[in-house]
C-alpha positions in Angstrom: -142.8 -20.4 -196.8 -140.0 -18.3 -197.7 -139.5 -14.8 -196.9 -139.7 -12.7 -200.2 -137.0 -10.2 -201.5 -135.8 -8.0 -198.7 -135.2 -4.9 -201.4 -138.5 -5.3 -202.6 -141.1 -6.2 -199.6 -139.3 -6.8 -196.8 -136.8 -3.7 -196.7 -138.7 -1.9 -193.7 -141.3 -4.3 -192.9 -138.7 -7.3 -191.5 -140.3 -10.8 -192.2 -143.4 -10.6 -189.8 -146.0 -10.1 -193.2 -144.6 -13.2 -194.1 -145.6 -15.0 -190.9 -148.6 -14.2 -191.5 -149.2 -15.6 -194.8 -147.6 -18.6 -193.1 -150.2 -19.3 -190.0 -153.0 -18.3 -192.9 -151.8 -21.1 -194.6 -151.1 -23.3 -192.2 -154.7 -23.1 -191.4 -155.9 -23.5 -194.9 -154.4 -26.6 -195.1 -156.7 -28.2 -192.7 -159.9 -27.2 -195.0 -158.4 -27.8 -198.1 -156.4 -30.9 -199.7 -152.7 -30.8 -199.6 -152.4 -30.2 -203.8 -155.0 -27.5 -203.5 -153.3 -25.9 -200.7 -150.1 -25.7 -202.5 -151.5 -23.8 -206.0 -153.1 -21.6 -203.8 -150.0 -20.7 -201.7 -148.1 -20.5 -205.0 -150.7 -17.7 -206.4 -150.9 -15.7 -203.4 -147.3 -15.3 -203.2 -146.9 -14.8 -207.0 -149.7 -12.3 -206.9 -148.1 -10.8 -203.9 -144.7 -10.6 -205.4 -146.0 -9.1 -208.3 -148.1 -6.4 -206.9 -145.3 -5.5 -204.6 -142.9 -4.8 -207.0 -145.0 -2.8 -208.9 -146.0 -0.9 -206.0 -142.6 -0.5 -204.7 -141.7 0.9 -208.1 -144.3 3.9 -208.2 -145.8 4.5 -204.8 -145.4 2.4 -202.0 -145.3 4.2 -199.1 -142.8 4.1 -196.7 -144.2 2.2 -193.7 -142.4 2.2 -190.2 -143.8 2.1 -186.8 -143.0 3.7 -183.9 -140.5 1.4 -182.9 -139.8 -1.6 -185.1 -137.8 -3.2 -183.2 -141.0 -3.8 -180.8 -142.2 -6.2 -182.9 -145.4 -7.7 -180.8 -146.7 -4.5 -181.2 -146.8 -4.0 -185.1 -149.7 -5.1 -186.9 -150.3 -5.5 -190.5 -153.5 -6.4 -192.2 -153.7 -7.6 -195.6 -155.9 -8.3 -198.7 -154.4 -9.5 -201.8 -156.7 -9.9 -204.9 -155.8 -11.8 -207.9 -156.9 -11.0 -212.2 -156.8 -7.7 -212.0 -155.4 -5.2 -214.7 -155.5 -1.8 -215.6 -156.0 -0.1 -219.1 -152.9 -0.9 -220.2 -152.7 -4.6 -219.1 -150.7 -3.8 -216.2 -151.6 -6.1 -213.0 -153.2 -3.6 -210.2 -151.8 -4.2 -206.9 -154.9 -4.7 -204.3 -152.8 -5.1 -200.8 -154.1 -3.0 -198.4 -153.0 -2.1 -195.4 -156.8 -2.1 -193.8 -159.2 -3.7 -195.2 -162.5 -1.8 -197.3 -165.2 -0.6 -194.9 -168.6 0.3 -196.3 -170.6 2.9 -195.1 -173.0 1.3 -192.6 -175.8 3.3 -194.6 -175.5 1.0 -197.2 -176.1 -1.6 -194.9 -179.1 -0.2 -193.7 -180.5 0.4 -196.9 -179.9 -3.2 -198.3 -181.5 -4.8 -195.2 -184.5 -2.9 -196.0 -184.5 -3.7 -200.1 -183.9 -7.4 -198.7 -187.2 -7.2 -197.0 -188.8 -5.9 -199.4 -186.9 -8.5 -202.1 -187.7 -11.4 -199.2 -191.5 -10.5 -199.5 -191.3 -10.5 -203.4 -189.7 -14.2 -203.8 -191.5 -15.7 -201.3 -194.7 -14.4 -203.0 -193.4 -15.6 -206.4 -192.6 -19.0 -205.1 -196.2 -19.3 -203.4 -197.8 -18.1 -207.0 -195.5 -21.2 -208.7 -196.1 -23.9 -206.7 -200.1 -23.1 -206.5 -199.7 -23.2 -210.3 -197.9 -26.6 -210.4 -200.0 -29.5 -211.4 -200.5 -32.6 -208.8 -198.0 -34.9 -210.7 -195.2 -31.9 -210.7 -195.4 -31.2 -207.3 -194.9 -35.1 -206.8 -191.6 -34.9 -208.8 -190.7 -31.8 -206.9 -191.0 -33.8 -203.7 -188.7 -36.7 -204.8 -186.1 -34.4 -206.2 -186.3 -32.6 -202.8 -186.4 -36.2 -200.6 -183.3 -37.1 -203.0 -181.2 -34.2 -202.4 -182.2 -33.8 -198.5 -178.4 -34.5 -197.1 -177.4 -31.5 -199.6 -179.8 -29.3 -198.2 -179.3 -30.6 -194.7 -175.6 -29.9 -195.4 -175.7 -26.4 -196.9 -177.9 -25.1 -194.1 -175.5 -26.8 -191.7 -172.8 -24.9 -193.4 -175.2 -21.6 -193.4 -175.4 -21.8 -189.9 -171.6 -22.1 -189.5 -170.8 -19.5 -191.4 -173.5 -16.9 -189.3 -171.8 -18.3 -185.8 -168.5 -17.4 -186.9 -169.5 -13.9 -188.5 -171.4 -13.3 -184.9 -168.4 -15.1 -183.0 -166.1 -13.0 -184.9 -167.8 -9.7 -184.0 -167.8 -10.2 -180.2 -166.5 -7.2 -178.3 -166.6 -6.0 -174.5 -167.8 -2.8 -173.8 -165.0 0.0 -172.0 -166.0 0.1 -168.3 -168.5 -3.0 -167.6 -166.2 -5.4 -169.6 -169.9 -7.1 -170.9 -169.8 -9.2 -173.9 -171.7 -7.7 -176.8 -172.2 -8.1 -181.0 -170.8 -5.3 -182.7 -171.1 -5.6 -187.0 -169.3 -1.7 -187.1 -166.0 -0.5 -186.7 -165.2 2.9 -184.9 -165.1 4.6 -188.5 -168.1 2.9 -189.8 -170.5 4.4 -186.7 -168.5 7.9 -187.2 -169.2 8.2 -191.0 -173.1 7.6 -189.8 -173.0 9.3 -186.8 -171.8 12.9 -189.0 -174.6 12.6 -191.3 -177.0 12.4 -188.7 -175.5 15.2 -186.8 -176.1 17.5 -190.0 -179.6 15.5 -190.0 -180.0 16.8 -186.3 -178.7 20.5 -187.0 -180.8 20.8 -189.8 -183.6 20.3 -187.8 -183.3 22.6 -184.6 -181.7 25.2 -186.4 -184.2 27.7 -185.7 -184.4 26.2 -182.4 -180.5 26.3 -181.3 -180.1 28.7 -178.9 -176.3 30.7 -179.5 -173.3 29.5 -177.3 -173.8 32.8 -175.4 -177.0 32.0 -173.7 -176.8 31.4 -170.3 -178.5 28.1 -170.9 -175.7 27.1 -172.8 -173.1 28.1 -170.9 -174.9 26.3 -168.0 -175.0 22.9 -169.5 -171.7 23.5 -171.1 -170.1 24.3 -167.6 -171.7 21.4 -166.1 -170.6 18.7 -169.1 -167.2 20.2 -168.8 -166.8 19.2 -164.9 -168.1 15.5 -165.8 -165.2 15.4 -168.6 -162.5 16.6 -166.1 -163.6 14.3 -163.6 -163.4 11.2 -165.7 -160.6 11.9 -167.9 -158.8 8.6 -166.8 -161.3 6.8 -169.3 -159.8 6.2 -172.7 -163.5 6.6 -174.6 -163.4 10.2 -172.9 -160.6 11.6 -175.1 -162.0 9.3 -178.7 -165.2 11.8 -178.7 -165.2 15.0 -179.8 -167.8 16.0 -177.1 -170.1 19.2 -177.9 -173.2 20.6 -176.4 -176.4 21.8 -178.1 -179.3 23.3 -176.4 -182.8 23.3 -177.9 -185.3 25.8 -177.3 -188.1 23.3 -177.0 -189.6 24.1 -173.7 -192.6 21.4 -174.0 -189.7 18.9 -174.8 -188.6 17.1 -171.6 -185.7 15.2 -173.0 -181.8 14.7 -173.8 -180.0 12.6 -175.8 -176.4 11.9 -177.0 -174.6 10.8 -180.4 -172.1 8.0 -180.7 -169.5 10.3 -181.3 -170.6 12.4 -177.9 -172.7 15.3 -179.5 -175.2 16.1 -176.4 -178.6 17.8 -177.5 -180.6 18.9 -174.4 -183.8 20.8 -174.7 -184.9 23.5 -172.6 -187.9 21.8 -171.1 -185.4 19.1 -169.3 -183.1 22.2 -168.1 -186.4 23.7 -166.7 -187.3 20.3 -164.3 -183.7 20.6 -163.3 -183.7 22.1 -160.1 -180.2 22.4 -159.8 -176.8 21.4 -162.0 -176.8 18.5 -159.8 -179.6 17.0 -161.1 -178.1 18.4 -164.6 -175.0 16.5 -163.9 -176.3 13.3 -163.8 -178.8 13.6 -167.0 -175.4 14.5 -168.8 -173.8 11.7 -167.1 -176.0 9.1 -168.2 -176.2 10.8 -171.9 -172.6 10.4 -171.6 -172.2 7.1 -170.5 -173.9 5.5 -173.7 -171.1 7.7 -175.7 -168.6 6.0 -174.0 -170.0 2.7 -173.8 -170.5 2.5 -177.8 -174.4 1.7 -177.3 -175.4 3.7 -180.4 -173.0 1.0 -182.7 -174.2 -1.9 -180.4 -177.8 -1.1 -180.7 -177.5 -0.5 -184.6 -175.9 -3.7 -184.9 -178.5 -5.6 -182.9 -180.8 -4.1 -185.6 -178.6 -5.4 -188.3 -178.7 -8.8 -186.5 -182.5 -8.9 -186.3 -182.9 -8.3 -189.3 -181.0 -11.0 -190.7 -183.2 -13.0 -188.8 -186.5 -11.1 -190.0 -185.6 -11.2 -193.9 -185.5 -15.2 -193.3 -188.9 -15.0 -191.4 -190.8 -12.6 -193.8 -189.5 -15.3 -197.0 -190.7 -18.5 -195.2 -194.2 -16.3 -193.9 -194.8 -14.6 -197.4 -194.0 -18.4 -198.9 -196.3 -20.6 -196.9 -199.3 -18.3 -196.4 -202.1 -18.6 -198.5 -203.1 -15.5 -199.0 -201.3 -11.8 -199.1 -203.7 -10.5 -196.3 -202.8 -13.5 -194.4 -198.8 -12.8 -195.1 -199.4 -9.4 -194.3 -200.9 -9.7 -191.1 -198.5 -12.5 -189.6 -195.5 -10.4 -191.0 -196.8 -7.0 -188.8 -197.6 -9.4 -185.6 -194.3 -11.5 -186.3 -192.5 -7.6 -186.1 -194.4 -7.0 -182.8 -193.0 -9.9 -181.2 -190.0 -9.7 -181.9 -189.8 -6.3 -181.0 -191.6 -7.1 -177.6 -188.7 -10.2 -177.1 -185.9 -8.7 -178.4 -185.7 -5.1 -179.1 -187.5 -3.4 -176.0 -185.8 -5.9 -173.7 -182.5 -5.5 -175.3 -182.6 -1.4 -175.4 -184.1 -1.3 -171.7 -180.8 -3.1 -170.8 -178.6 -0.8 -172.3 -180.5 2.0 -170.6 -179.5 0.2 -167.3 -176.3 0.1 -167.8 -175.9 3.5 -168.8 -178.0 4.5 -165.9 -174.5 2.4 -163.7 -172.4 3.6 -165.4 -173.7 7.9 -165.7 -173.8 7.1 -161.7 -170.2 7.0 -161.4 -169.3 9.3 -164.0 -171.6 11.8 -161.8 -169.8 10.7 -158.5 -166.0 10.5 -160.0 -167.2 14.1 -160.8 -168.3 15.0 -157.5 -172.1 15.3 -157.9 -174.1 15.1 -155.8 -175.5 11.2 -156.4 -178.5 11.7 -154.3 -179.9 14.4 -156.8 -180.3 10.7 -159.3 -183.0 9.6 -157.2 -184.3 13.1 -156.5 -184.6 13.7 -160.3 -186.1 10.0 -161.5 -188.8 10.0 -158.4 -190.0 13.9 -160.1 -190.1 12.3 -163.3 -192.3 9.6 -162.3 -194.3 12.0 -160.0 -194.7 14.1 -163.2 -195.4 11.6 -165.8 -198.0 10.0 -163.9 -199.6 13.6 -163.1 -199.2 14.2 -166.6 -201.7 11.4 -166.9 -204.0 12.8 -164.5 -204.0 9.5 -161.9 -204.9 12.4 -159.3 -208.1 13.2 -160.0 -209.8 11.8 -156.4 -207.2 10.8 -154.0 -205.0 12.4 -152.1 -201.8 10.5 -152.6 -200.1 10.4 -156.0 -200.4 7.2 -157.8 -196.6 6.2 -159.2 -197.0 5.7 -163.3 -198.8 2.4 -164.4 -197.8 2.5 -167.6 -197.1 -0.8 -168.9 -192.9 -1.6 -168.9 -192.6 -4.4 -171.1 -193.6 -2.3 -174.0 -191.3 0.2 -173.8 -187.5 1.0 -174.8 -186.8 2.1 -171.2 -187.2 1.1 -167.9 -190.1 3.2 -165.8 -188.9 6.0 -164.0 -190.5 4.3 -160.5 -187.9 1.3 -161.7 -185.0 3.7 -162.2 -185.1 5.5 -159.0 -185.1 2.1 -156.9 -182.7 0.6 -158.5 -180.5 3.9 -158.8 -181.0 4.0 -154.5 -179.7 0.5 -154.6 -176.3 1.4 -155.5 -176.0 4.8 -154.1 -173.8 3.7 -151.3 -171.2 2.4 -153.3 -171.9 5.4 -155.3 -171.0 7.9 -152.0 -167.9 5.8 -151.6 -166.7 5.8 -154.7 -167.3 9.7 -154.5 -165.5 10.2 -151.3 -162.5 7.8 -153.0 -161.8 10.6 -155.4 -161.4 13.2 -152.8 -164.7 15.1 -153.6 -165.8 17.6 -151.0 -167.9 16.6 -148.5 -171.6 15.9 -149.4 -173.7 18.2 -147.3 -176.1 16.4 -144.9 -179.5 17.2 -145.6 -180.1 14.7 -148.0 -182.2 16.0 -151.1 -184.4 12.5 -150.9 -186.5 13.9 -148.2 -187.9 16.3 -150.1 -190.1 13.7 -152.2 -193.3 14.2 -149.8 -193.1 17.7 -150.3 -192.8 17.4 -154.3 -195.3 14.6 -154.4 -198.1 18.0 -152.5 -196.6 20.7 -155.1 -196.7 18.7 -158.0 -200.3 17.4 -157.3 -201.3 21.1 -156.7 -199.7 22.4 -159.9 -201.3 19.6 -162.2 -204.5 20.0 -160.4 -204.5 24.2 -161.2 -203.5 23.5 -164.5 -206.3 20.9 -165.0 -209.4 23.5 -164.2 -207.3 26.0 -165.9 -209.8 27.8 -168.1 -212.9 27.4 -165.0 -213.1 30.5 -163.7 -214.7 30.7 -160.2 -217.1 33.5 -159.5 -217.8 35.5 -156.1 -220.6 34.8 -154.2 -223.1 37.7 -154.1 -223.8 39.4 -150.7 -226.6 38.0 -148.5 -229.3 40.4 -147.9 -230.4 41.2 -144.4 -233.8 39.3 -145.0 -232.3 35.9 -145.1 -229.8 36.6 -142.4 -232.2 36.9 -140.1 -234.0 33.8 -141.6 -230.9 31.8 -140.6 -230.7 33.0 -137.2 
């Protein structure tokens, strides 16, 4: 394959787009016939040519890198289209230099009219072959039995084509260098991720408390020190990291955006005894920002339900009944969820629990306040739940695991102190001061007493106990 006209194409760009085309060709010529191969090399580069001149004529941008004479590190992606024209016959020139990205809301949105359109055909098919007379549905099973190596084919090909789209989409994640599916690009997950920040804005925004409040300042202060202690992390500087505090004092929770908006609420910044404890909430809020587990978890959704649509066509087609459908659909959902969702999201809560624990120690926290902090919250859930109503030891929280999107809080904090050696190191490797030596751990006992006195007061709150009345002299001396 020839390079094409230097003063037309080629000018700035040297001859590496037509590489390219050449290794895409190369490799079309082991799918298709030799003839075949040729007419369609012929159009692209006709169609190329002609879009490129046209281009170059009116528009075409100047394109140079940063040093073209480096040329393993110049990249160009292309996406000729062919039979196109404008109003006035003119051929439109559809080479991009990135491809088209959708919005990943429409992809949300067409997984969920899928379902619905899954439900629908299966229903319709159920309604026509129940309709079918006995000598029809005898032809339909010949003209099936005939044609089985076509269908055995196409849904050998079906599957093909879904391995390479999920082979294809395989990415590791920043620090833990874990293989993972990712259907999003960067600019996909930050075109969704700023609609639901104006989603989130909208609704605290009689609930934001201003960026003068000393609550903000506090966790502002505290996010600050974990960005300055791990600004050797690429994902760091790709976030536009803010801070939002919610005046939600019942609220006992924090979460983060993909693109590293952080929304506390002021009920987590009241269990926080300290901006130690602080630090490594933020840390592990942070750490799925910088891991990318709000694109990985939406496009383990997007997988599912690939999978589901499939499901909900074959249930809603070979179920009797709608009721029947109905109910195997809503149980077929529960499983998978219990298989595949929960499991999968109680990983990526793991790893961001690793990961937030040295983000917190690179930013010389104190690590031991991790523990500290998940034992209380397991010490509070459970007293929450009132497991103290006869003994005198606190229970730890027996609700059930497997059914949830994140680990237990007994789970965290035991497998947080299983790594908080390496943690200290890694902490005294970055020339942190010195951690002082009472260690916050032993203070659990004493929590475990306080926190069983304060649910037990707030449990009879509303009993009011009244004084005994004086003994008169009579029954004194009837005692004595």
């Amino acid at each position: 394959m020839q390079c094409f006209d230097k003063q037309l194409f080629c000018r700035q760009i040297d001859c590496q787009f037509v590489s390219i085309c050449g290794h895409t060709m190369a490799s079309v010529r082991l799918l298709l016939s030799p003839k075949t191969a040729q007419i369609a090399t012929q159009l692209i580069v006709r169609n190329v040519r002609n879009c490129c001149q046209q281009r170059w004529r009116h528009e075409w941008p100047l394109i140079r890198h940063k040093n073209l004479s480096n040329k393993n590190n110049f990249k160009l992606n292309i996406n000729p289209k062919v039979k196109t024209f404008g109003p006035n016959g003119q051929q439109k020139c559809f080479i991009h230099l990135s491809p088209k990205r959708y919005n990943p809301l429409v992809a949300i949105v067409l997984r969920q009219v899928a379902k619905v359109a899954a439900v629908i055909t299966g229903r319709v098919v159920r309604k026509w072959w129940r309709d079918l007379p006995p000598n029809k549905r005898q032809l339909v099973y010949q003209w099936f039995i005939r044609h089985k190596w076509k269908f055995g084919l196409s849904l050998t090909a079906l599957i093909a084509m879904f391995g390479v789209y999920y082979l294809s989409h395989i990415s590791e994640t920043p620090i833990t260098r874990r293989k993972r599916f990712v259907a999003f690009t960067a600019k996909q997950v930050e075109e969704l991720n700023n609609y639901e920040f104006e989603v989130q804005l909208h609704t605290f925004k009689d609930k934001l408390l201003p960026s003068s409040h000393e609550s903000s300042k506090r966790v502002a202060r505290v996010a600050t020190q974990l960005l300055n202690g791990n600004n050797d992390i690429q994902e760091i500087h790709d976030h536009e990291w803010s801070v939002s505090v919610v005046n939600d004092p019942q609220n006992k929770n924090a979460f983060v955006m993909p693109s590293g908006q952080i929304f506390v609420f002021t009920g987590m910044l009241n269990i926080c005894d300290n901006d130690q404890q602080l630090g490594t909430v933020l840390a592990h809020e942070m750490a799925h920002a910088v891991l990318g587990h709000g694109a990985e978890l939406l496009s383990h959704a997007h997988l599912i339900d690939l999978v589901f649509i499939c499901l909900i066509a074959t249930i809603w087609t070979l179920l009797p009944s709608d009721i029947t459908a109905s109910i195997t659909t809503g149980i077929s959902r529960l499983i998978m969820n219990l298989i595949s969702d929960a499991p999968y999201s109680r990983m990526l809560e793991t790893e961001a629990d690793i990961v937030g624990l040295e983000l917190a120690a690179k930013a010389c926290f104190d690590v031991r306040e991790t523990s500290v902090f998940w034992h209380k919250m397991a010490l509070m859930e459970n007293a929450e739940d009132f497991h103290i109503v006869t003994t005198d030891e606190i229970q730890l929280p027996t609700k059930i695991e497997f059914l949830s999107t994140h680990p237990s809080h007994e789970t965290r904090y035991q497998y947080l102190d299983s790594l908080m050696d390496d943690a200290i190191k890694l902490r005294t490797k970055c020339n942190c001061p010195q951690l002082p030596k009472y260690d916050p751990r032993t203070n659990i006992e004493l929590m475990k007493k306080h926190i069983k006195d304060y649910y037990e007061l707030k449990r009879r709150e509303g009993v009011t106990i009244l004084p005994k009345p004086p003994i008169p002299p009579n029954l004194l001396r009837r005692d004595s």
